[in-house]
N, C-alpha and C positions, 0 to 999 in steps of 0.2 A: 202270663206275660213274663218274658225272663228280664229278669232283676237286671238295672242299667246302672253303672256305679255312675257316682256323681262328680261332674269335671269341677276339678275345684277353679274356682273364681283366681283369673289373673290378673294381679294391679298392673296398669299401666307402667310404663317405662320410664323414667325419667327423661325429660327432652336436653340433648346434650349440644351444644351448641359447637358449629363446626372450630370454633376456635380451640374449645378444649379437647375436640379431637386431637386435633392437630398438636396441641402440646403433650396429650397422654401417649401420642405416636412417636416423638422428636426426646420424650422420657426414655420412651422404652430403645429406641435406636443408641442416645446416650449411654443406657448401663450393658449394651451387649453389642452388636457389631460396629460401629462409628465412633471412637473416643474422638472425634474431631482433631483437629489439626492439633493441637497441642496435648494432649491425651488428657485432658478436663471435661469431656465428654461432649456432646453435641450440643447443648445448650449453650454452652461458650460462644458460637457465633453462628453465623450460615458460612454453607458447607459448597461450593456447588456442585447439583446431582445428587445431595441427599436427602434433600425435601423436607418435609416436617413443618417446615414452620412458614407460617405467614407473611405476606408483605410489613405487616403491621408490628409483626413480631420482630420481625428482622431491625427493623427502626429503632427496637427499643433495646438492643442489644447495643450495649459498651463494646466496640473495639480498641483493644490495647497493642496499636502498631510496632510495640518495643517485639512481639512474638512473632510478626510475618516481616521474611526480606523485600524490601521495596523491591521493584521491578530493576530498577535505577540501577544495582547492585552489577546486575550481567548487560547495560548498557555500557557501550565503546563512550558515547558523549557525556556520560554523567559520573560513574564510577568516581573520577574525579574532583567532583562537585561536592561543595560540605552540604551537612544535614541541618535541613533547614527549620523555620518553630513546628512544622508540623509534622516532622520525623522521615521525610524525606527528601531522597539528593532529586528526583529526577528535574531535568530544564526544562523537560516539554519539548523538545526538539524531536526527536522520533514517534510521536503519537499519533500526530495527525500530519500527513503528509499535503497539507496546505498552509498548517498553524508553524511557518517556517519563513525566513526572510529571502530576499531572491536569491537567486544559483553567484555562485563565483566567477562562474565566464558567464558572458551574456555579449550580445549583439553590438558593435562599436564602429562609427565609420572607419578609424584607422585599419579596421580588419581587411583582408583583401578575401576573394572567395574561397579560396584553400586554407588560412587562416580558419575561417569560420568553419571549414569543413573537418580541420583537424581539432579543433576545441570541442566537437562535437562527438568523434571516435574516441580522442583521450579519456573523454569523460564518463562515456561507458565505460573503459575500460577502466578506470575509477570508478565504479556505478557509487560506492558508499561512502563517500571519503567528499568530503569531510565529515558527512554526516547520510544517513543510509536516503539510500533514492535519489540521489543528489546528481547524476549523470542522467535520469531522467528528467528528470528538471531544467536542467541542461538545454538537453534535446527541445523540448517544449516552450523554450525559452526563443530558442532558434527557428521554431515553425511562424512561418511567416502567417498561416492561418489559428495559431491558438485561439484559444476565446471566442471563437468567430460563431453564430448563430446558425450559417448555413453549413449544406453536407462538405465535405473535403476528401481528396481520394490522395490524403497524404500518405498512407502504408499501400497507397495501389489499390485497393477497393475503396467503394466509399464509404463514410461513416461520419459521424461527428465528433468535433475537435473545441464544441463548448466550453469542456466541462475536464478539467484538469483529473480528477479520481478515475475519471473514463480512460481519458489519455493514459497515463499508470500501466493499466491492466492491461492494453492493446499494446505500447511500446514495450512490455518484458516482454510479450510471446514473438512479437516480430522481429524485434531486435534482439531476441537470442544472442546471435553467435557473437556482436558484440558488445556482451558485455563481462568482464574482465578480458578481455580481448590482449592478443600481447605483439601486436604491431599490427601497421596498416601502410599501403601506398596508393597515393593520388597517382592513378597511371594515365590518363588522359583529362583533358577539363577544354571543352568549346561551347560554344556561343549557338543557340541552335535558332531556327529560321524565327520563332515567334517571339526572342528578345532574350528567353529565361538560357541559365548556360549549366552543361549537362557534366559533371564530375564522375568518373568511372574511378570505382576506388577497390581494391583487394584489402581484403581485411582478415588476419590469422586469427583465429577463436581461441580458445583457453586451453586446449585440447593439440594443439595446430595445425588444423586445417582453417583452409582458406577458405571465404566468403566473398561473394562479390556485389557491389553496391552500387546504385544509381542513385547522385543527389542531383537533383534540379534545385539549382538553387536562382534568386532573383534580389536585385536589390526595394527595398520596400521604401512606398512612395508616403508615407504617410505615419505620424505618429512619433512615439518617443525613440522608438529604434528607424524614421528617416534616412534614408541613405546607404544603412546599414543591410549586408549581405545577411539572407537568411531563408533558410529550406523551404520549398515549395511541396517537395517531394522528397521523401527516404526509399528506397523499395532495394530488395535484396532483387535478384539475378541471375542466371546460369552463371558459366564462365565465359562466356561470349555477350556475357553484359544485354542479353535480351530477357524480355520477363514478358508475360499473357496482356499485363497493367499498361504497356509502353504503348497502344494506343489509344490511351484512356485518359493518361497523366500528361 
């Protein structure tokens, strides 16, 4: 019988619990490729994108705000602003494009409908001034269906006009061409058969080319803007002021 050598006896492994993985992983990252943002190595803080360390870990890490620039720093609204107890300038005005007080122009009986329709271009063409988004807001402020629960075929197809965050992202792509825009004329403005009165407006882009615009505007019978002049409809145009939406809206 040929001779079988003897497998020697393996101890078991120490059982290593994913936590001190994870910090003998976020060691070894620290002393060779990652010195972290301050070149103190990665344990100094979380990184993001380089991993290693735990929710829990992360928690229990000291940040020392005096070594990262606030955000505040390359903000137009804060820059300005002193540093406040907890090391930074920002106001909160550009973070959340809700957590902000109303727009500058807004809806007024003294407005007349050109009035409202030119607060409305201006303010694109201001989009960020006084503070970023702010010509959006504007415009939203001016849809006589904001807020409203049901569909609305305010850009010409339908869609819903609830939910302000939504409104945002549909007014940049639509209203492109005006915004920083560098002039506009109200070229015709009538009264059309079912009450609502129809504004034909050219509007020069950033670029300068012209854009052509259809506001249906209505005075609103109800609420804190009563009385007041305000957009039923926005819709861009050929230049013959016809669009696919014109028998829709």
């Amino acid at each position: 019988m040929a001779h079988m050598a003897a497998t020697p006896s393996l101890s078991p492994r120490p059982v290593i619990s994913g936590v001190c993985q994870r910090r003998r992983l976020s060691r070894s990252l620290s002393s060779t490729s990652n010195p972290g943002p301050t070149g103190e190595g990665f344990m100094e803080g979380y990184v993001p994108g380089g991993g290693g360390m735990s929710a829990e870990e992360i928690l229990m890490v000291p940040i020392d705000r005096a070594k990262f620039r606030p955000t505040s720093e390359a903000c137009p609204f804060c820059v300005d602003a002193p540093v406040k107890e907890n090391g930074s300038k920002c106001l909160g005005i550009c973070r959340n494009p809700q957590n902000v007080p109303g727009p500058l122009f807004f809806p007024h009986q003294m407005q007349d409908v050109e009035d409202a329709i030119r607060l409305q271009v201006n303010a694109m063409r201001d989009i960020d001034q006084p503070r970023r988004g702010h010509g959006v807001q504007v415009m939203w402020e001016f849809s006589v269906e904001h807020a409203n629960m049901v569909r609305s075929r305010y850009f010409g197809f339908s869609t819903d006009m609830y939910h302000y965050d939504h409104f945002i992202g549909k007014a940049l792509v639509q209203f492109d061409p005006l915004v920083r825009n560098t002039g506009h004329d109200i070229v015709d403005v009538r009264v059309m058969a079912d009450g609502r009165t129809m504004a034909k407006v050219r509007v020069v882009d950033i670029v300068g080319r012209d854009s052509h615009w259809i506001f249906l505007m209505v005075r609103r019978t109800f609420g804190k803007y009563q009385g007041c002049w305000q957009s039923h409809r926005v819709v861009q145009t050929d230049e013959q002021y016809w669009t696919k939406h014109l028998d829709f809206i």
